[in-house]
SERO-4910 file (N, C-alpha, C, O; in steps of 0.05 Angstrom, whole numbers):
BEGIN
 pado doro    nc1    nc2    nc3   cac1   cac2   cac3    cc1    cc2    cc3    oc1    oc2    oc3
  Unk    A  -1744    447   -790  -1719    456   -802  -1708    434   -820  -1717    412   -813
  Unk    A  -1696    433   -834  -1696    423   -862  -1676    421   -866  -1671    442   -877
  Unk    A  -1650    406   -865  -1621    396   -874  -1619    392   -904  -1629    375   -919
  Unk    A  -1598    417   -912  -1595    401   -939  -1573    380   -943  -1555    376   -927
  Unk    A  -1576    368   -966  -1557    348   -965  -1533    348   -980  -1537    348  -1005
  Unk    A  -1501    347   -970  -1478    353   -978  -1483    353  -1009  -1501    338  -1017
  Unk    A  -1471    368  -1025  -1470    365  -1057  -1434    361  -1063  -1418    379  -1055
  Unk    A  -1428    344  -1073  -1400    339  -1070  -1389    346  -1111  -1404    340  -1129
  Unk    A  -1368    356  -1116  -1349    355  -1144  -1350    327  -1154  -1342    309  -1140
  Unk    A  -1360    321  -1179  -1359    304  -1195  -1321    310  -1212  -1310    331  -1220
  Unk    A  -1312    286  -1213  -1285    297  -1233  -1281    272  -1255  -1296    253  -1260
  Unk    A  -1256    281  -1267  -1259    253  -1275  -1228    246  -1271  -1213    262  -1258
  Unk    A  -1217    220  -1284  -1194    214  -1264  -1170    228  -1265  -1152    218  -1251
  Unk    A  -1164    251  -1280  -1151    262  -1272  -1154    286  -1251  -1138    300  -1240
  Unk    A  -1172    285  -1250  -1179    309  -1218  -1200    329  -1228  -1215    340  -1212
  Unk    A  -1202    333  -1251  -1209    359  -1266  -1245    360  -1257  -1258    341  -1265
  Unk    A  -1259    379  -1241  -1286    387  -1235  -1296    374  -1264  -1276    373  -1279
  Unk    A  -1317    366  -1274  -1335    359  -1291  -1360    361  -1288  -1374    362  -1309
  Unk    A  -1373    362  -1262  -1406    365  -1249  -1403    366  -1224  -1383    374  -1213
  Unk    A  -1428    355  -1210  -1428    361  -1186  -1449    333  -1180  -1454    321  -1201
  Unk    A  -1462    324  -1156  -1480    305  -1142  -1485    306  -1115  -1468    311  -1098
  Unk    A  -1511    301  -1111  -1510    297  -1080  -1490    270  -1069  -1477    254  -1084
  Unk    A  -1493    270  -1044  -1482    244  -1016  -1500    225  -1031  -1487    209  -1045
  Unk    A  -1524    223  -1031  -1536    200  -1036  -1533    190  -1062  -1540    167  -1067
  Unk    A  -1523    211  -1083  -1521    199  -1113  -1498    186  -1111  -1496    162  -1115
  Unk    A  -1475    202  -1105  -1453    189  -1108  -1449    154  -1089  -1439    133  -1097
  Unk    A  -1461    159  -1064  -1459    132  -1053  -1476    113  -1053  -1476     97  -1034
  Unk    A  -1501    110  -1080  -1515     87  -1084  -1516     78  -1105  -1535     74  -1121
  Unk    A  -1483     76  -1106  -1481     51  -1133  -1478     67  -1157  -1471     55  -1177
  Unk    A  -1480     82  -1159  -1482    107  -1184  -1449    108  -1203  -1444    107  -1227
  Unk    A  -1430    110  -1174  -1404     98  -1191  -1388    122  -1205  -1369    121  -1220
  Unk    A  -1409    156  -1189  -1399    178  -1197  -1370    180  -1187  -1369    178  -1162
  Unk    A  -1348    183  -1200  -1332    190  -1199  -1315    225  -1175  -1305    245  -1184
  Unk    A  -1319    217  -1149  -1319    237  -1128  -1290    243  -1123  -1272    226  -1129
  Unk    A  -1285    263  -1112  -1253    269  -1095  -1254    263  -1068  -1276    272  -1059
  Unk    A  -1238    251  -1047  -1239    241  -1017  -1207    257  -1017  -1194    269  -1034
  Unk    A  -1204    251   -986  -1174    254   -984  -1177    224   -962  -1197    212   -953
  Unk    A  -1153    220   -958  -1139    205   -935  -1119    219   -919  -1100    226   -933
  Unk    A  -1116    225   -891  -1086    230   -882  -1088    212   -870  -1108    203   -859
  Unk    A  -1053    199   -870  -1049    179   -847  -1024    197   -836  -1005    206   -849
  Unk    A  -1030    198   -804  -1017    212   -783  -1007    195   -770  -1020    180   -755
  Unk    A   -972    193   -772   -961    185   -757   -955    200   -727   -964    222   -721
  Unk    A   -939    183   -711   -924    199   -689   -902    193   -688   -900    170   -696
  Unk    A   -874    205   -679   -845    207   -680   -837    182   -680   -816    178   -691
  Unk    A   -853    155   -668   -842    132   -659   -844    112   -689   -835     89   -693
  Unk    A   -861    132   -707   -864    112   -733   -893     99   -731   -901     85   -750
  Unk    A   -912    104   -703   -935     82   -704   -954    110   -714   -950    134   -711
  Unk    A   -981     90   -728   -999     97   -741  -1022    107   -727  -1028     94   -707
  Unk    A  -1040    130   -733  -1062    130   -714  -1083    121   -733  -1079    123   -757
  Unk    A  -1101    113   -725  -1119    100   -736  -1151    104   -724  -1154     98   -700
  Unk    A  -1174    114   -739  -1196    129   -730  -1217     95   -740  -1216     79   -759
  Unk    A  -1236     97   -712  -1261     72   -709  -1279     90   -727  -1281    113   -718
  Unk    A  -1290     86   -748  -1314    105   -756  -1334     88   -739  -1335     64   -731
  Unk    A  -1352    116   -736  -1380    116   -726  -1393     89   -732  -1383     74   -749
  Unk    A  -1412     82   -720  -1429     58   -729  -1447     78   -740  -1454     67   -761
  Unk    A  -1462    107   -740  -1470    121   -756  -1458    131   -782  -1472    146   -794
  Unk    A  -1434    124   -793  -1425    126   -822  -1443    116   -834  -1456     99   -823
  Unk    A  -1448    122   -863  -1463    104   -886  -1451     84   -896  -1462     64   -905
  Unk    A  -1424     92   -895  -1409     74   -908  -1383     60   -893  -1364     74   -885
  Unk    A  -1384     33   -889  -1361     21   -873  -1364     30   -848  -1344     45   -844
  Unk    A  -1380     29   -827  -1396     32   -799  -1366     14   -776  -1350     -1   -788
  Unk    A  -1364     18   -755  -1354     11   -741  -1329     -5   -757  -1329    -29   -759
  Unk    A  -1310      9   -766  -1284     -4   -776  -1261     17   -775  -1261     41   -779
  Unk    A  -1240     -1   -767  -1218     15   -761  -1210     29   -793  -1213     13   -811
  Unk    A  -1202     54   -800  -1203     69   -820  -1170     87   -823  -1153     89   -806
  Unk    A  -1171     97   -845  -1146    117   -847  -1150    138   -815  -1167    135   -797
  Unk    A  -1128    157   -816  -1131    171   -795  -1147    192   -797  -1160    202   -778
  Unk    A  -1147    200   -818  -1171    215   -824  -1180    224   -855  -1166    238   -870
  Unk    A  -1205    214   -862  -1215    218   -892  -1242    231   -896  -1262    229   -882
  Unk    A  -1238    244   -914  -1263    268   -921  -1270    271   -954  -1256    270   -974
  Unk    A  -1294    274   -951  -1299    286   -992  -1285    309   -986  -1281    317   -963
  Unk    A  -1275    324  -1012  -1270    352  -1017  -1297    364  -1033  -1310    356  -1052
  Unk    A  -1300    391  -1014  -1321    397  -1014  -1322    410  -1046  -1305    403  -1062
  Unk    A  -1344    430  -1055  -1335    438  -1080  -1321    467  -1077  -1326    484  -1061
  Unk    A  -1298    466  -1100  -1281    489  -1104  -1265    493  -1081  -1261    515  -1070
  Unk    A  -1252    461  -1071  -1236    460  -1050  -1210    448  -1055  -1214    425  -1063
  Unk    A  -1179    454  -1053  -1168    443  -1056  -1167    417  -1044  -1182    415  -1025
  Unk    A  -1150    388  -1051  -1149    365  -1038  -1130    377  -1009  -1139    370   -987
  Unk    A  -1113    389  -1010  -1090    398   -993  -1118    409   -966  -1124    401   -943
  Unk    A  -1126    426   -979  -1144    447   -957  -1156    427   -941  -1156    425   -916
  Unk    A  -1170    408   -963  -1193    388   -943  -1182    371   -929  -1195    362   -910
  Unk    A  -1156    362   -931  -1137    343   -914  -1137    364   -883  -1143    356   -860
  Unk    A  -1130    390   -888  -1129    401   -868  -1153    403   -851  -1152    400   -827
  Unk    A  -1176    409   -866  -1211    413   -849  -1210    388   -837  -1215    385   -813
  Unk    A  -1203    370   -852  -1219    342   -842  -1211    333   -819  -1223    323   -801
  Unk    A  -1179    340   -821  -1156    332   -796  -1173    346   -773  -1181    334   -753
  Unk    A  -1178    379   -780  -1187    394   -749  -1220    382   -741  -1228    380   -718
  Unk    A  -1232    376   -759  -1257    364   -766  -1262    341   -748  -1279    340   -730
  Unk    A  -1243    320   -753  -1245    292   -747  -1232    287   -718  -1243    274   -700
  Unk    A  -1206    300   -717  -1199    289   -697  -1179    315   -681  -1161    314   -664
  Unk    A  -1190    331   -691  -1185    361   -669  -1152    365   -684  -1138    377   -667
  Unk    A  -1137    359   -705  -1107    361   -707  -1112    397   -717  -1131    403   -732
  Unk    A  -1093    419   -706  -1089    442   -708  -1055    441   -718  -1037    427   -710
  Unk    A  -1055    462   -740  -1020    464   -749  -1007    442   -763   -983    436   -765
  Unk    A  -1028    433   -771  -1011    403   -793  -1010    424   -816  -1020    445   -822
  Unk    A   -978    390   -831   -968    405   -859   -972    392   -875   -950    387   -885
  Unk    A   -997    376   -890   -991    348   -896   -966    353   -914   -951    372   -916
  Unk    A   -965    320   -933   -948    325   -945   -959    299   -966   -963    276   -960
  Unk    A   -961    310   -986   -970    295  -1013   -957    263  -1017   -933    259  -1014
  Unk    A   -979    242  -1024   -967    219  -1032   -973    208  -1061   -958    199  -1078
  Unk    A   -997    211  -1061  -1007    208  -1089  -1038    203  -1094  -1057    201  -1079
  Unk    A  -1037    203  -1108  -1073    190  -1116  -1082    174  -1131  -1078    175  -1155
  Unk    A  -1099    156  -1118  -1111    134  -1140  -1148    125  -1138  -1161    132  -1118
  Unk    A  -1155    116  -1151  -1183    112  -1155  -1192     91  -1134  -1173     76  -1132
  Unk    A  -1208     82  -1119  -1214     66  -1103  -1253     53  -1109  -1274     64  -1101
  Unk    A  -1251     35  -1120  -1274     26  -1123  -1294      2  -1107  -1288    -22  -1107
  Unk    A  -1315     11  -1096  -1332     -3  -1074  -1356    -14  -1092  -1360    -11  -1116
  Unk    A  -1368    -27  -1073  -1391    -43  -1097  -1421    -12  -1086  -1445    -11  -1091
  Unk    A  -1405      6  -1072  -1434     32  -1072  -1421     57  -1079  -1436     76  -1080
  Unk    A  -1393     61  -1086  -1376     84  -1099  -1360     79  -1105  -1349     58  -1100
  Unk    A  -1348    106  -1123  -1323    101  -1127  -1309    132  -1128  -1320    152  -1138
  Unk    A  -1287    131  -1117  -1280    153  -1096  -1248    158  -1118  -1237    137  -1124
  Unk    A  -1236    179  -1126  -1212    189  -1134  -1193    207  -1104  -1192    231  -1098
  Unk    A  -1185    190  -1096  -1170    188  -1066  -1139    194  -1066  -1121    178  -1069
  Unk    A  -1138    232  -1062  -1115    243  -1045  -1106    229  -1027  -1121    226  -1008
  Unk    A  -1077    215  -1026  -1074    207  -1002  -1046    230   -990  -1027    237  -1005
  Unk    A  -1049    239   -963  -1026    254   -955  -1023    235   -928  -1038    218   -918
  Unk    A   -994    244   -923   -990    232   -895   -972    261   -870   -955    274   -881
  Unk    A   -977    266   -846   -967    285   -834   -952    273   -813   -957    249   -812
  Unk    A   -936    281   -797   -926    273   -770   -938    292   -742   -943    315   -749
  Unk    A   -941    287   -719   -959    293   -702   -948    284   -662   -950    268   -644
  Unk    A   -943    298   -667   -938    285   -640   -968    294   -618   -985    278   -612
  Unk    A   -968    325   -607   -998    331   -598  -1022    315   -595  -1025    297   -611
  Unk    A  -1036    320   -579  -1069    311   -564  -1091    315   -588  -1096    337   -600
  Unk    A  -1101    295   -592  -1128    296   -610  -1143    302   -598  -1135    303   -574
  Unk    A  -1167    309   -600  -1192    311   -601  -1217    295   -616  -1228    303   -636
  Unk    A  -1219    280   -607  -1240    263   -636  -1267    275   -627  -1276    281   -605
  Unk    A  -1279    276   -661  -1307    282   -656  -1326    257   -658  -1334    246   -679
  Unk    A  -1333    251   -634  -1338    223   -631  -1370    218   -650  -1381    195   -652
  Unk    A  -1381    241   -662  -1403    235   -683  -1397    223   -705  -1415    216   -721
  Unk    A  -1366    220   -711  -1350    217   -740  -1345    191   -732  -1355    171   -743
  Unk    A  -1325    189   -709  -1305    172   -713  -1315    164   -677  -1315    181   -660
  Unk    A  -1322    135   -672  -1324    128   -640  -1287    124   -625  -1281    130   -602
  Unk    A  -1273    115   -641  -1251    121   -621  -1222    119   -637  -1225    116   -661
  Unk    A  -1204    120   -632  -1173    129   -645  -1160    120   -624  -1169    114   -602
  Unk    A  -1134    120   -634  -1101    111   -628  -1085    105   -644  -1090    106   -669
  Unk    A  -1060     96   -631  -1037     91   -650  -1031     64   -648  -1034     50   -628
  Unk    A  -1022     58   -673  -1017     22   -674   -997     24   -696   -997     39   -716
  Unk    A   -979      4   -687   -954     -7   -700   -956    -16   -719   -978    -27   -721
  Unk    A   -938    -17   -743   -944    -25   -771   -942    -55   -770   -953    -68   -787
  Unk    A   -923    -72   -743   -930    -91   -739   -961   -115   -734   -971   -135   -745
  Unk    A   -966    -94   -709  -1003    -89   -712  -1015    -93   -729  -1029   -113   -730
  Unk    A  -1014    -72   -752  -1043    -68   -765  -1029    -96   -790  -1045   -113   -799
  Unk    A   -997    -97   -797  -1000   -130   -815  -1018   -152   -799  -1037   -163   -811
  Unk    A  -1014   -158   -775  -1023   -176   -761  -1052   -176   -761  -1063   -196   -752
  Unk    A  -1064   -160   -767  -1095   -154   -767  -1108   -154   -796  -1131   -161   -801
  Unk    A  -1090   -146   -813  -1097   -144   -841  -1113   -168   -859  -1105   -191   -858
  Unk    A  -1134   -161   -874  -1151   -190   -884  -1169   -196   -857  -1183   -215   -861
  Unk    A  -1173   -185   -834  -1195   -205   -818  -1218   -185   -809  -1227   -187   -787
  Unk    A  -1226   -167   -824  -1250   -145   -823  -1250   -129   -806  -1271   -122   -796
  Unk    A  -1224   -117   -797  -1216    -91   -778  -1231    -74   -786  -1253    -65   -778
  Unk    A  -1211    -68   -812  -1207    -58   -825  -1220    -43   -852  -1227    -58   -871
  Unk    A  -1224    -12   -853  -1240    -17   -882  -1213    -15   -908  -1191     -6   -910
  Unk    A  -1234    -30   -924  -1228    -35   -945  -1205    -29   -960  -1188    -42   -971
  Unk    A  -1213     13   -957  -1194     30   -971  -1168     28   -954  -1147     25   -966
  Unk    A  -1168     29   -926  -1155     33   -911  -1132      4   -917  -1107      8   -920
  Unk    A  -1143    -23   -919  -1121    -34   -929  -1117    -30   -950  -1093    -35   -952
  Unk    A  -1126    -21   -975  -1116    -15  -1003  -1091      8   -999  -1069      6  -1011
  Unk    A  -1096     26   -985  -1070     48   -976  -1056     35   -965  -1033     40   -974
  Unk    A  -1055     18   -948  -1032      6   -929  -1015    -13   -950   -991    -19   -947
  Unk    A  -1031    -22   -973  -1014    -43   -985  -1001    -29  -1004   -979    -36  -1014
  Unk    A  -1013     -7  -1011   -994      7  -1043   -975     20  -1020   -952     11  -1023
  Unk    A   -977     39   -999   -950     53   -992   -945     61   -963   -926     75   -955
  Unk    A   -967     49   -949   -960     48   -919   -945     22   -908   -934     25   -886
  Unk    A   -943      4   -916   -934    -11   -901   -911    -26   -890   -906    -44   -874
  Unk    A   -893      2   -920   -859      5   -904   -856     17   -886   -833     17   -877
  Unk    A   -874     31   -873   -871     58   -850   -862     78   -858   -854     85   -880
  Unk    A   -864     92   -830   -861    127   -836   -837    136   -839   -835    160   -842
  Unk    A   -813    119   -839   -784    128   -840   -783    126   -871   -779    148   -883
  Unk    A   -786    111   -883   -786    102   -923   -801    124   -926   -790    142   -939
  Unk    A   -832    131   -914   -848    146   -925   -833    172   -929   -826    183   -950
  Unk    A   -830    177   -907   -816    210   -905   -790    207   -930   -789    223   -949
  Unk    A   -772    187   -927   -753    190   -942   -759    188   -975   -741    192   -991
  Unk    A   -780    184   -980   -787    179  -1005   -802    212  -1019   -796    225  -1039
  Unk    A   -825    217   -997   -843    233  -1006   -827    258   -999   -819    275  -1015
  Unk    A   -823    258   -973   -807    294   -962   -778    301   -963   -768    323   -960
  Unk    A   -763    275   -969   -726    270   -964   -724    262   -941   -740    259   -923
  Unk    A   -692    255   -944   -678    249   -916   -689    277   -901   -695    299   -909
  Unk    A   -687    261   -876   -689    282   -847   -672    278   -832   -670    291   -811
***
C-alpha cells in the first residue's frame, strides 16, 4: 500500500494560490513559498500552552513549539486549518480563533507565509502523541526565562517576540477589544 505524499498551496506573499508542491519540495531548501497557521492557546489565567513536537517531525524534532501549527491544505481557508489542526493536534473542539496577523518566516530548509491566530481555552486536550510527544501551560514569565537556549523552535520564538510576549490580556485587548 502506497502513501501519497501531502501536496501543499504554493502562494505568494500576499496569500494569493499561485501553484502547488509536494512536503518534500517545499521542505528541502527549495524556499517555495507555503501557507502554515500558528494558534497560540491560552487559558483564563493568561499562561500559554505549548506543544513538544515529535522527535518524528521533519522539521524542528523534539522542541517546545506554538500550541498548535499546520500547512493549509489546498483550497483551505487559514481560519478552517487553525481549526483542523487545533482538533488534529491536540484534540481542542469549539474554538473561535481569533486573527493576529501574518508574516513570512524563513528557515535555512523553508520558508513558510504564517497565519498566526490566538484562542482562549480553558477544557482538556487530547494530544496526538504522533504529532506532538507532550503539552502544557507555561507562564509568559517561563517561556522569557527560557528564550535563546534551544527550547524552543525557532518560529515559535519569532511569534513570541513580534506579539506574544505582552500576554493574553494586551493580546485580547488589541486583537478582540476590551472584555
Amino acid at each position: 500500500m502506497s502513501c501519497q505524499e501531502e501536496v501543499f498551496p504554493l502562494v505568494d506573499e500576499a496569500g494569493n494560490v499561485i501553484g502547488q508542491a509536494t512536503r518534500s519540495e517545499c521542505h528541502r531548501g527549495s524556499m517555495l513559498l507555503h501557507p502554515v497557521i500558528h494558534l497560540h492557546v491560552f487559558n483564563s489565567r493568561g499562561d500559554l500552552f505549548l506543544q513538544k513536537r515529535s522527535a518524528a517531525k521533519d522539521i524542528q524534532p523534539n522542541l517546545w513549539d506554538s500550541s498548535v501549527g499546520g500547512h493549509i491544505d489546498l483550497g483551505e481557508t487559514p481560519y478552517d486549518a487553525a481549526i483542523r489542526e487545533a482538533g488534529e493536534e491536540i484534540g481542542l473542539q469549539g474554538i473561535a480563533p481569533i486573527y493576529i496577523t501574518k508574516h513570512i518566516i524563513t528557515t535555512d530548509v523553508e520558508r513558510e507565509l504564517t497565519y498566526c491566530f490566538y484562542a482562549e481555552y480553558d477544557k482538556s486536550f487530547q494530544i496526538d502523541n504522533e504529532e506532538v510527544s507532550d503539552g502544557r501551560f507555561w507562564t509568559m514569565d517561563e517561556i522569557e526565562k527560557n528564550m535563546g537556549k534551544g527550547m524552543f523552535t525557532y518560529n515559535f520564538e519569532l511569534d513570541f517576540g513580534l506579539f506574544l510576549k505582552d500576554g493574553f490580556s494586551k493580546l485580547k485587548m488589541k486583537y478582540h477589544g476590551a472584555i
